[in-house]
Steps between C-alpha positions, in 0.01 A plus 500: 500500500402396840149418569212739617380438858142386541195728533471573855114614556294519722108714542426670789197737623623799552297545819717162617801563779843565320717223522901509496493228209290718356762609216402745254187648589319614179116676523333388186138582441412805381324761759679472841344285781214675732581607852861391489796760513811481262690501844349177626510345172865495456536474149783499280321623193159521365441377161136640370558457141586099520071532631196415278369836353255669676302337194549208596543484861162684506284229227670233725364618801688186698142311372654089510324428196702744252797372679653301189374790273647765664840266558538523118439886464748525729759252376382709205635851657794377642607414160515908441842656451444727854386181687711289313834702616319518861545107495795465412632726812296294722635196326859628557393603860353111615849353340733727742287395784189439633219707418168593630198607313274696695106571412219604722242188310319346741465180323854411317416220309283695326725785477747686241801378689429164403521577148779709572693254620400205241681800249815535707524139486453404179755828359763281675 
């Protein structure tokens, strides 16, 4: 059995200029990103179901301090069956190449894509 590549990840603003190592270019928060048109986004898919819930996204409300709470509601969703299937194709996707997770978050750190990505790492 030969060996699976390496994750190949990287996070992005969507509002950021498209770059030709950009890869796969995957949308994945939940409502779509204000004043920008699908056109000039130049996605190859948008995943709105690997997203916190509008539950959760909304008690969140990007507020720092519920950062490591919200982190482990989230871990918490992605363990779903939906979310859980959603990860695995963006799994598969970052092994054939690179891949590029795109959100609208201002601040990324304290973001869903971080957690997101911890996930996809840890799955393998």
């Amino acid at each position: 059995m030969t060996p699976r590549r390496r994750l190949d990840v990287q996070v992005k603003r969507v509002y950021d200029e498209v770059s030709p190592d950009d890869g796969t270019r995957v949308l994945v928060d939940r409502l779509w990103p204000r004043g920008l048109s699908k056109d000039k986004a130049r996605l190859d898919a948008w995943d709105k179901e690997i997203a916190p819930s509008n539950e959760l996204r909304r008690w969140y409300d990007h507020d720092p301090e519920r950062f490591e709470e919200f982190a482990e509601r989230y871990r918490h969703e992605l363990a779903d069956e939906e979310r859980s299937t959603e990860l695995d194709r963006l799994q598969t996707l970052a092994h054939e190449g690179r891949l590029t997770l795109l959100t609208a978050t201002k601040d990324l750190p304290h973001g869903h894509v971080r957690v997101l990505v911890a996930a996809l790492e840890s799955k393998g």
